[in-house]
N, C-alpha and C positions, 0 to 999 in steps of 0.2 A: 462573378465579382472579379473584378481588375487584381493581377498579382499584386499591384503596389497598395490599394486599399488594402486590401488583405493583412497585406506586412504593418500595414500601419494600425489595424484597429489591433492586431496582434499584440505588435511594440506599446499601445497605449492598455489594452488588458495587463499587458504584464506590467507595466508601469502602477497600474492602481494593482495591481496584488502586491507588489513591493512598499506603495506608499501604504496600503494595510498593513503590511508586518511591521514596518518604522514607526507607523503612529500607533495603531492600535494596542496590538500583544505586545509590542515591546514596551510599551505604558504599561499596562495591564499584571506584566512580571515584574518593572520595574515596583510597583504598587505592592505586588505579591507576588517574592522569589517564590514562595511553595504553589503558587497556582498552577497543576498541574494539566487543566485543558487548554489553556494561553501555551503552556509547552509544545502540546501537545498539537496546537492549531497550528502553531506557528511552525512544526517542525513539518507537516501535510503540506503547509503551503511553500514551503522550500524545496519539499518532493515533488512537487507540480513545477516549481521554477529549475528545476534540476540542478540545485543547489544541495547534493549527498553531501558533504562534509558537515556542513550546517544542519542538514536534515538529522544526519544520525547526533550530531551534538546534542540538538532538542529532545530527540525520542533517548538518548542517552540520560538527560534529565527528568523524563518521566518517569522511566523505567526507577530510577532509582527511587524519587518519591513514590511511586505505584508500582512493585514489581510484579501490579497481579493484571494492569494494563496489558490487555492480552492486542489490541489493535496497535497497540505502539512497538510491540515485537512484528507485527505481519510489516507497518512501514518500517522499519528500520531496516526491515529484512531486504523490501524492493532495495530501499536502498542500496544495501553490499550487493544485491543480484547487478542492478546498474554499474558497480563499480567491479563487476565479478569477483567478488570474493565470495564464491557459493557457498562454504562450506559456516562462512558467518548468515549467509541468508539460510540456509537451511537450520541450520541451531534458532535463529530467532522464528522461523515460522513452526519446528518443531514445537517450542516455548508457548507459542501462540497457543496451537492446539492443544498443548497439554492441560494450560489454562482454562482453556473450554473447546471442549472437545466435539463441540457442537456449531463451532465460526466456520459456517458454510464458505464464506471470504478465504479465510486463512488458507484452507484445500484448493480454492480455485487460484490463488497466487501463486500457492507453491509450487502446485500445478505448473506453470508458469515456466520457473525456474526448471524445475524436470525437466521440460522440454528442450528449452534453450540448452541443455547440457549432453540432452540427447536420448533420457531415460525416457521415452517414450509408457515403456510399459508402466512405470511411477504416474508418470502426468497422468495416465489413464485410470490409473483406480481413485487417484485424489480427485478428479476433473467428477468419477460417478460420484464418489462420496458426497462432491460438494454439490450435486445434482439433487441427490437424495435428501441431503437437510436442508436444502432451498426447497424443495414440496414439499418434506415436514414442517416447515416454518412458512408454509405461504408465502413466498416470494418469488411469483411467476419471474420478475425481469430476472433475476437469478438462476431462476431453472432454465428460462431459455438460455440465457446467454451459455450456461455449462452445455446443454446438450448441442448446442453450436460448436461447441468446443469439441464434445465428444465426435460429432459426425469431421469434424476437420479431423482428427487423429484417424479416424477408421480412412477416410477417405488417403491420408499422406502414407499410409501402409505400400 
């Protein structure tokens, strides 16, 4: 595919994801401030558009209507990771799993984070964690994708 199509189906995805958050969710809350998955949606799809200030606004309103919202601590979390404030991402993905101690996601994010900051050894026991509750919860894309993960860590040794 041509660079310039490319830019341009790009510019027009992002285009209808903006005209969804303007029309859609922001109807949607205007209708119902307490609607907490329109927060919720709306604040993912600003994480996607790499709009963190906006993003954490939203996840900042779920959290307070829902503060048992354990998925809106793991985004919020990318988010301050994006903006390096680790020590705010690692509190909201701590939150997350304390939540449920079982969000295979939340280990493989934080993961993440560990890496980028250079704990290697951290990313690697969160990376098995989230390995192991993706096959206890039957979620092959899951487990592979972790053990992709884990063989890149053994392999950057």
């Amino acid at each position: 595919m041509p660079l310039i199509q490319y830019i341009t189906i790009t510019f027009c995805a992002q285009k209808y994801v903006r005209s969804f958050l303007e029309i859609a969710l922001d109807k949607a809350i205007e209708l119902d401030p307490d609607y907490v998955i329109a927060y919720f949606r709306r604040g993912t799809a600003r994480l996607n558009l790499k709009e963190y200030p906006k993003t954490i606004a939203d996840l900042n309103k779920v959290i307070e209507l829902d503060p048992e919202f354990a998925a809106a601590y793991v985004s919020r979390g990318i988010s301050y990771t994006y903006l390096m404030k680790y020590s705010r991402a690692f509190s909201d993905y701590n939150k997350a799993i304390e939540l449920n101690r079982e969000f295979a996601a939340a280990y493989a994010i934080r993961r993440a984070t560990y890496v980028l900051i250079g704990n290697l050894t951290q990313g690697k026991q969160d990376i098995q964690t989230a390995a192991q509750l993706f096959k206890q919860q039957n979620i092959p894309e899951g487990y592979e994708m972790t053990i992709n993960f884990l063989k890149q860590l053994e392999f950057s040794r």
